[in-house]
N, C-alpha and C positions, 0 to 999 in steps of 0.2 A: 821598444818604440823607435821610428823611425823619425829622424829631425828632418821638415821641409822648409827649412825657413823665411816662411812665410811668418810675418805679424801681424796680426790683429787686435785694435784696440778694440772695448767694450763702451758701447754710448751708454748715453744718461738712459734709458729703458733697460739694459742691462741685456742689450741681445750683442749677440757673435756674430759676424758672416763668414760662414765654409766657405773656401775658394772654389768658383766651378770645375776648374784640374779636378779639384779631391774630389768632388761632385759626383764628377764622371766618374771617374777611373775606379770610385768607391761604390757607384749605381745608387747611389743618393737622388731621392730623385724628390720636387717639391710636394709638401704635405709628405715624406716618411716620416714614422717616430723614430728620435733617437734618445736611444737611453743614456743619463749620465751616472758617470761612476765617479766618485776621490779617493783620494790614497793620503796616505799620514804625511806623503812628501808634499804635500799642497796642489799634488795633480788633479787637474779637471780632462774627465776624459768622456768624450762623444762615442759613442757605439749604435750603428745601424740594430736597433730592434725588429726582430723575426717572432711575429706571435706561433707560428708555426715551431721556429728555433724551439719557444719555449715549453716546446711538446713534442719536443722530439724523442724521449721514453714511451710514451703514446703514439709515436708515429713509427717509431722502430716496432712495435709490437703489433698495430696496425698493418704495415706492409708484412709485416711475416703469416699475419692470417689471411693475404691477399695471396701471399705468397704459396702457402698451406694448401689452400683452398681453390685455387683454379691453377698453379703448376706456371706461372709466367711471372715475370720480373714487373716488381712493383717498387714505385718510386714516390716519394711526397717531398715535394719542392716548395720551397718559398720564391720570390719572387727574383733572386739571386740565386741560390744554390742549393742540391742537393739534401735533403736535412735526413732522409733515412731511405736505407732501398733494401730489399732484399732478392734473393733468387740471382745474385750475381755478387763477383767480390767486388767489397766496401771500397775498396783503392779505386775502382774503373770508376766509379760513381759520387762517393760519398764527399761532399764537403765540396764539390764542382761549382766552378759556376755553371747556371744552365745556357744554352745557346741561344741565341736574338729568337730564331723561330719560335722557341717553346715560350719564350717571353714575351712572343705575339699572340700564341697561342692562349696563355693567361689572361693576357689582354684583351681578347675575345670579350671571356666570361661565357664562352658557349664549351659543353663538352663536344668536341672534335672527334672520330676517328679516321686514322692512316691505316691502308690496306696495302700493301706493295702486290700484294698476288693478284688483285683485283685491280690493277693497271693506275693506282694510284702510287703516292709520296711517303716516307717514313721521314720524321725530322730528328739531327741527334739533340741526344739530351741534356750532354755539356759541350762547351767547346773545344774538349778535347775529343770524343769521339765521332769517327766517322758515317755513325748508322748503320754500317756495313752489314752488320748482325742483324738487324730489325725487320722481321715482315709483317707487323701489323703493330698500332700503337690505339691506346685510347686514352684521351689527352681531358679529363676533368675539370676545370678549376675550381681553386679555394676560394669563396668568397665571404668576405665578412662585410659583417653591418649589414648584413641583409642577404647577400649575393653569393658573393665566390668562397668559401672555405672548403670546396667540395665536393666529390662523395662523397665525404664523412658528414660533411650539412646533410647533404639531400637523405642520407640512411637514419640519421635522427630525427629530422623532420618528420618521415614517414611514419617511426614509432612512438613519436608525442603524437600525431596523429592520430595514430590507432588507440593512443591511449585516451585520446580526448574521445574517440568515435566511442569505445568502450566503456567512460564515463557517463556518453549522452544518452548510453543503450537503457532504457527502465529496468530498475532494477527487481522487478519483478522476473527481468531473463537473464539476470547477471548472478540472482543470489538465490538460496534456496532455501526452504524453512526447515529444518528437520527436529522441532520441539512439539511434544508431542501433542499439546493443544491448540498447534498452528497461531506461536504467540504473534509471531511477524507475517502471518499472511491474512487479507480482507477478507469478509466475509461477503456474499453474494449481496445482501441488500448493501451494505458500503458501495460495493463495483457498480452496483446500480443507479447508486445516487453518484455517484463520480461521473459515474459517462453521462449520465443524464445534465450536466450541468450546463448552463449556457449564458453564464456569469462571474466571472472572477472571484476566488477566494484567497485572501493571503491568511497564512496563520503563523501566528509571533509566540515562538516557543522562549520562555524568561527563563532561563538558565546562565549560572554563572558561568564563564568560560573556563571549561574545562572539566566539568562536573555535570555533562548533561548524562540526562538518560538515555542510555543506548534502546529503553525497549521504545520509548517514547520519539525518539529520531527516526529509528527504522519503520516505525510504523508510518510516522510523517510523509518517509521517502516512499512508501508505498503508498498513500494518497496522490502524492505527485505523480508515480509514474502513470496515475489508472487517467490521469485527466489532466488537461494543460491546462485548465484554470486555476488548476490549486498548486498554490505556491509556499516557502515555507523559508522562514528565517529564524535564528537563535536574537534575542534581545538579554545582554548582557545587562541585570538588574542596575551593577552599579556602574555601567556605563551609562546608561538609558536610567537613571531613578524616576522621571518621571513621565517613560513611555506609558505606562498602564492608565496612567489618569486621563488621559485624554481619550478613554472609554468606558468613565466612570468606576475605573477601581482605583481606591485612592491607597491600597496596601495589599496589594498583588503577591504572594507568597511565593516563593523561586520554584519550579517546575512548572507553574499555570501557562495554560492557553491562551490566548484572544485572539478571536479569529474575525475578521471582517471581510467585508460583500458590500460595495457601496457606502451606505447612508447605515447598513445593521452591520452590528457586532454580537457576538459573546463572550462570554468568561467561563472557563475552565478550573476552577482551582484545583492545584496537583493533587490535594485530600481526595479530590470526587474521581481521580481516573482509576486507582483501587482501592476494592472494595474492601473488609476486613472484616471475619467472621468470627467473634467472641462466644460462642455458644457452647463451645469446649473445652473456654480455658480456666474454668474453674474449677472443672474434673482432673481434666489434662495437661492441666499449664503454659499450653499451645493454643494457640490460634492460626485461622487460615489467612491466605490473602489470595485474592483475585484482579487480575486486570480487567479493568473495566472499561479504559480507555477509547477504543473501539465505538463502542457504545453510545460513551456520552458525543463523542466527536462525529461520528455522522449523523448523528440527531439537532447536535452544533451548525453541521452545515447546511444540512435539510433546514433547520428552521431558521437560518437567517437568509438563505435563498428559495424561499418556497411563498414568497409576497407577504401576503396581510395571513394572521396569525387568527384561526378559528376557533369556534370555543364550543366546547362541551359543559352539559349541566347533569348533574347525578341530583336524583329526587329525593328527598330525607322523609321523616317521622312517618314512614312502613313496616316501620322495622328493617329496613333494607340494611346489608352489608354495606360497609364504607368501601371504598373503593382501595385497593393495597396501593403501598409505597409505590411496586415492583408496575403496576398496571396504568398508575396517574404518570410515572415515570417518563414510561413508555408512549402514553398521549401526549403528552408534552414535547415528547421528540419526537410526534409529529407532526408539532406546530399546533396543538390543540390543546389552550389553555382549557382546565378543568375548574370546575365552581360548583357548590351544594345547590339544589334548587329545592326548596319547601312551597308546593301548590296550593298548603291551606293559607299563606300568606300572601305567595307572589305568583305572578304571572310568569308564562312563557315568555323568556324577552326574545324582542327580535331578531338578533343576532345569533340566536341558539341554533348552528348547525348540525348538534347531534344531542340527543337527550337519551340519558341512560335511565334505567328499571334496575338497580340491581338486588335479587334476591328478597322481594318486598316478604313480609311477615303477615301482611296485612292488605287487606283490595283497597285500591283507593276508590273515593266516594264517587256516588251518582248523583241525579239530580237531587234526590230525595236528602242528602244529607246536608251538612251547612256551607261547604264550599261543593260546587260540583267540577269535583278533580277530571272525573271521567271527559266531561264535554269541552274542559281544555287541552286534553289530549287530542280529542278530536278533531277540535279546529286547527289546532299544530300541525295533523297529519294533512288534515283537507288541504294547509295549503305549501303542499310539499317535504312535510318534516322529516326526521328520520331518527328512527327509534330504535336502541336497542337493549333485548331486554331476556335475562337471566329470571327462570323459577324453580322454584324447589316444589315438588307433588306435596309433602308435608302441609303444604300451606294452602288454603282455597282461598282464590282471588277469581271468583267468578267474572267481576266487572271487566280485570286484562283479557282472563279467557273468551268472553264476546267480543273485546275490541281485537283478541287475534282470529278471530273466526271471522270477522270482517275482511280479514286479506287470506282466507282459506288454509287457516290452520288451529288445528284443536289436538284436545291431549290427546293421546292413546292411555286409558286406561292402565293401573298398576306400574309396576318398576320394571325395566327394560334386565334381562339378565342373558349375559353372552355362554353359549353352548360351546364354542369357539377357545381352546385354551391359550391361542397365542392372542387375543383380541380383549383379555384382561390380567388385572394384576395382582401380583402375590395369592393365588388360588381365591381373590374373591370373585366368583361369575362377575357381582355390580358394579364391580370398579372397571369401567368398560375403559377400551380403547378403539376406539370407533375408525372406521376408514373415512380418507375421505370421500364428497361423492366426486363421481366422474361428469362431465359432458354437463358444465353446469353453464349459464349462460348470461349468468348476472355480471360476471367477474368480478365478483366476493374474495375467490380463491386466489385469485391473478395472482398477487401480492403477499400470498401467503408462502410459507416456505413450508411443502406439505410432507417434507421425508421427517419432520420432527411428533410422534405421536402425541396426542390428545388425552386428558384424564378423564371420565366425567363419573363421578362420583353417587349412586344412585339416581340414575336419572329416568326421567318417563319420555318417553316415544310421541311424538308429533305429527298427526294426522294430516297429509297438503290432500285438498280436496279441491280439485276444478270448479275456480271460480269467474263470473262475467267480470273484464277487466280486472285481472287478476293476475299476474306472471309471477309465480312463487315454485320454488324448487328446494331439493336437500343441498346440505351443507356434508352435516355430518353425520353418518349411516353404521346400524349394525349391521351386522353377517348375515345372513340366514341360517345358519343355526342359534340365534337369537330367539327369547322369548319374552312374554312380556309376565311378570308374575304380576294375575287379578289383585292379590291380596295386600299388596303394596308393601307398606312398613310394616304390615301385621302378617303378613308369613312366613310360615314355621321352617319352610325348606327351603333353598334353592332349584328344587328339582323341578320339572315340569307337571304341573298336573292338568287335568280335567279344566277346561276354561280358562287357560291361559292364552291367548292369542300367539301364532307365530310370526318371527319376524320375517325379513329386516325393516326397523325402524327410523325413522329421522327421527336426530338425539337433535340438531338444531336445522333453522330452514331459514331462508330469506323469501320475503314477497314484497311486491311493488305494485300500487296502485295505479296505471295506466293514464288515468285522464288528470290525476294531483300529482304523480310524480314520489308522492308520499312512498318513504321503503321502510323495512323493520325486518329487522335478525331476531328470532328468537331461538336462545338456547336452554333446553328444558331440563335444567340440571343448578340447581342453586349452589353448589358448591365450587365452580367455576373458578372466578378468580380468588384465589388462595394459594399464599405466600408459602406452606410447607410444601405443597405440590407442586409449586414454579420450581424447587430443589430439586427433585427428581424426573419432573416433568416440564423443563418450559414453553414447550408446544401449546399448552394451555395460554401463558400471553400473548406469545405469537398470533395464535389465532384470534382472541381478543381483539388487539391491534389492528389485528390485519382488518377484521370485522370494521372497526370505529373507520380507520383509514377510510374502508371502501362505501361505506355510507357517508362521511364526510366530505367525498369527492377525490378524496386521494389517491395516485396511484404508488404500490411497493409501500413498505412498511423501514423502518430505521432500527429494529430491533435486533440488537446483536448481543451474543452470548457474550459472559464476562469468562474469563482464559484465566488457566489456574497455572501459578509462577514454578508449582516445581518442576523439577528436571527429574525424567526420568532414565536410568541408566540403558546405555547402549550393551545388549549382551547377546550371544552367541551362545552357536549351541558346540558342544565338543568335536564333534563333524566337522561343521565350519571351521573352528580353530583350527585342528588338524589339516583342512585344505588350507585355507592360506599362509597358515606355517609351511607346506612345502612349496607353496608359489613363491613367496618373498624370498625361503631361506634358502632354496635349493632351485628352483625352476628360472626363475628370473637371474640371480648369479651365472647358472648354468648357461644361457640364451648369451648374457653379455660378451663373457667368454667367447663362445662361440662365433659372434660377430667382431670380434678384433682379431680373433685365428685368420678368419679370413681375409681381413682387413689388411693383415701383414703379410700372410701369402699373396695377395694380390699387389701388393708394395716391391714386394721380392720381387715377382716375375717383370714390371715393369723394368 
């Protein structure tokens, strides 16, 4: 150290004043930081701070890939001197102070460039050199707290940039599903209801931090990227313990949903997103599990954004089938609460926008009998109803059959049997798989997802006969190589004989009454909705759905397949192996090689 002795007492706030001598001559200038240092001797010592200084490891290595990289002399300067250069020796340069120019140049805060060739200035870089050497300069500043730190700012900037831009991008185009039941990617009715929305959705995933579901997140993020309404946040239970009550769950179990849209919500419990299939494991010891998530959640959203909530009535003591788990499910996700109706008791209520028949055993009554079921049908329909309705040929219900002959539809005679080997199942002709029909004009179909097939389990064929005010068309159609066997339940063959009519058949039809607006689906197959067949076949709800949806006024259905969690392995065949073992092991080494041979040959000749 050097003695100036100068002294300086300390006031009662306990500041110093640096003489302006030091000031200067040290490029102290007001607002610098100075770092203080002590020593064991009782030394207090001030040191001009260079945030720059203190990355000058980082800036030695910095200027050398400037250096590397475009072949010219690179320099990174703090606001006094030198701090790393390379492409020149360290002595001409290193630890300089820099010249007033360059120090006005900083002082800019604009990057500069000097061209001597092009009839402009080069300024030197310390004050010891005379420029002499220099025919072009390009002068950057560093700026901090916002400004000057830079090229090195402005080169980060750009890649938090890109990585924000690549954040914002949906991750529908950033990520890719490669499971083999497409666990992470939506299903068409989803993207349907997504883009269709025109109302905000948040949904509050209650996970404790750090324990979420990955399959339950990613799915979330693919909700958001299909639509800018739906939005999605984690609610940590035991941060937030009493976020869920304030939408009426007062004991929310960690995983569940709630998802709100204004004034409506729903609940989610993590139980309901997979499914669990016990039917095995009392043989097997195993059970299955299925993601269901999917499912329940665009049905969530559909029905807390699809207004006032409509309601369906299914008719009882007919004998009718009850309605499956799998099928009331699926009404209800689509905003169509379900309820029993009994006509020898109750009336149609008014609110009933869709009234099911399913599979009756029995005709309901006419006038003649103690309630007449028949003529409250009728009024239902006269004044717009809509009906739909499921029969088994096993069963005579004359009284339905004349009120479908009212909208131009009657049975076809005996059991519908396909000639067609790809159009039924496991070698039984009856177990049809019916196409759908084309060029139909109700838009029944719109909404349905039609690449998934149809079961219909002995079913009888359906006569549409041109009627006044009457617009009734097929749904679903046999082949023509289709027959219809006269003898019904009671024949001996499957083959064709002597008086069987040929197809193709409508297995179900829709018609609509013109001046009431009244509509009705009839499908002529009583075995319809059933729970073993949605296993193998769930085209059968689909259609369903699709059916109630589009006589209830809806448009698209909410019905999505439940996704099976295992993993199947990625495997290759011996070929393949063998090719890319020589790409990676020998091709690719080989190529690398080859571009640094040249890489250094051309280093050489320079």
């Amino acid at each position: 150290m050097k003695a100036t002795g100068i002294v300086r007492r300390i006031d009662e706030l306990g500041r110093v004043v640096i003489p302006k001598e030091i000031r200067r001559t040290l490029r102290i200038r007001e607002g610098d930081p100075l770092e203080i240092y002590t020593d064991r001797d009782g030394e207090v010592i001030l040191k001009k701070y260079s945030p720059i200084g203190e990355m000058s490891s980082f800036a030695k290595d910095y200027t050398e890939s400037i250096f590397r990289s475009l072949g010219h002399i690179a320099c990174i300067v703090d606001r006094d001197q030198v701090v790393a250069a390379s492409g020149v020796n360290k002595k001409e340069l290193w630890d300089k102070p820099i010249s007033h120019d360059l120090e006005q140049a900083i002082a800019s805060r604009q990057t500069q460039t000097y061209n001597r060739q092009m009839g402009g200035k080069v300024m030197s870089v310390t004050n010891e050199d005379d420029n002499g050497g220099y025919t072009a300069q390009v002068v950057s500043p560093i700026i901090a707290d916002g400004e000057a730190i830079g090229a090195v700012l402005l080169v980060l900037v750009l890649v938090i940039l890109l990585n924000l831009i690549v954040r914002a991008v949906p991750t529908k185009y950033t990520e890719f599903d490669l499971s083999e039941a497409g666990l992470y990617t939506l299903s068409d009715s989803s993207k349907d209801i997504a883009h269709a929305l025109t109302q905000d959705v948040t949904i509050y995933y209650l996970a404790e931090t750090g324990s979420e579901d990955a399959i339950i997140t990613k799915l979330l993020d693919r909700y958001a990227s299909e639509s800018s309404h739906i939005k999605w946040e984690t609610k940590d239970p035991a941060v937030y313990p009493t976020f869920a009550a304030q939408y009426g769950v007062q004991s929310a179990e960690n995983g569940s949903l709630i998802l709100v849209s204004g004034e409506k919500s729903a609940v989610l419990a993590a139980s309901d997103l997979y499914d669990y299939d016990y039917s095995d494991y009392y043989t097997t010891g195993s059970y299955s599990v299925t993601f269901g998530g999917e499912n329940k959640l665009t049905a969530a959203i559909y029905r807390i954004t699809s207004g006032e909530e409509l309601h369906a009535y299914y008719t009882t003591n007919h004998g009718e089938q009850r309605l499956t788990d799998t099928l009331t499910d699926a009404l209800e996700g689509q905003n169509l609460s379900v309820s029993p109706l009994d006509l020898l008791t109750d009336t149609i209520p008014d609110d009933c926008d869709l009234l099911i028949i399913n599979d009756p055993q029995q005709d309901f009554a006419s006038a003649g009998g103690l309630v007449d079921e028949m003529s409250a049908l009728r009024a239902y329909l006269k004044n717009g109803g809509h009906l739909m309705l499921t029969t088994d040929s096993y069963y005579s219900t004359p009284n339905l059959d004349a009120l479908m002959a009212e909208f131009g539809l009657t049975r076809t005679t005996g059991l519908v049997v396909e000639g067609d080997s790809g159009h039924y199942l496991n070698g039984y002709p009856y177990y049809l798989l019916p196409d759908y029909a084309t060029d139909t004009e109700s838009g029944t179909l719109d909404g349905i997802d039609t690449s998934r097939r149809v079961l219909l389990q002995m079913a009888q064929g359906i006569t549409i006969t041109e009627t006044e005010g009457i617009a009734s068309e097929a749904l679903l159609v046999s082949t023509e190589s289709s027959y219809s066997k006269a003898a019904g339940y009671e024949m001996t063959t499957a083959e064709q004989e002597d008086g069987d009519p040929d197809g193709p058949f409508a297995l179900a039809a829709y018609a609509s009454d013109n001046s009431t607006g009244a509509e009705v689906i009839w499908v002529n197959c009583g075995n319809m909705d059933n729970e073993a067949v949605y296993q193998t076949v769930p085209g059968n709800v689909t259609f369903l759905q699709g059916c109630a949806a589009s006589l209830a006024g809806q448009e698209g259905t909410t019905l999505v397949e439940s996704k099976a969690l295992e993993a199947a392995p990625i495997t290759i065949s011996g070929h393949t192996a063998a090719v890319l073992g020589l790409v990676f092991v020998l091709i690719l080494p080989a190529a690398v090689l080859a571009v640094g041979a040249v890489v250094v040959l051309l280093r050489r000749r320079k």
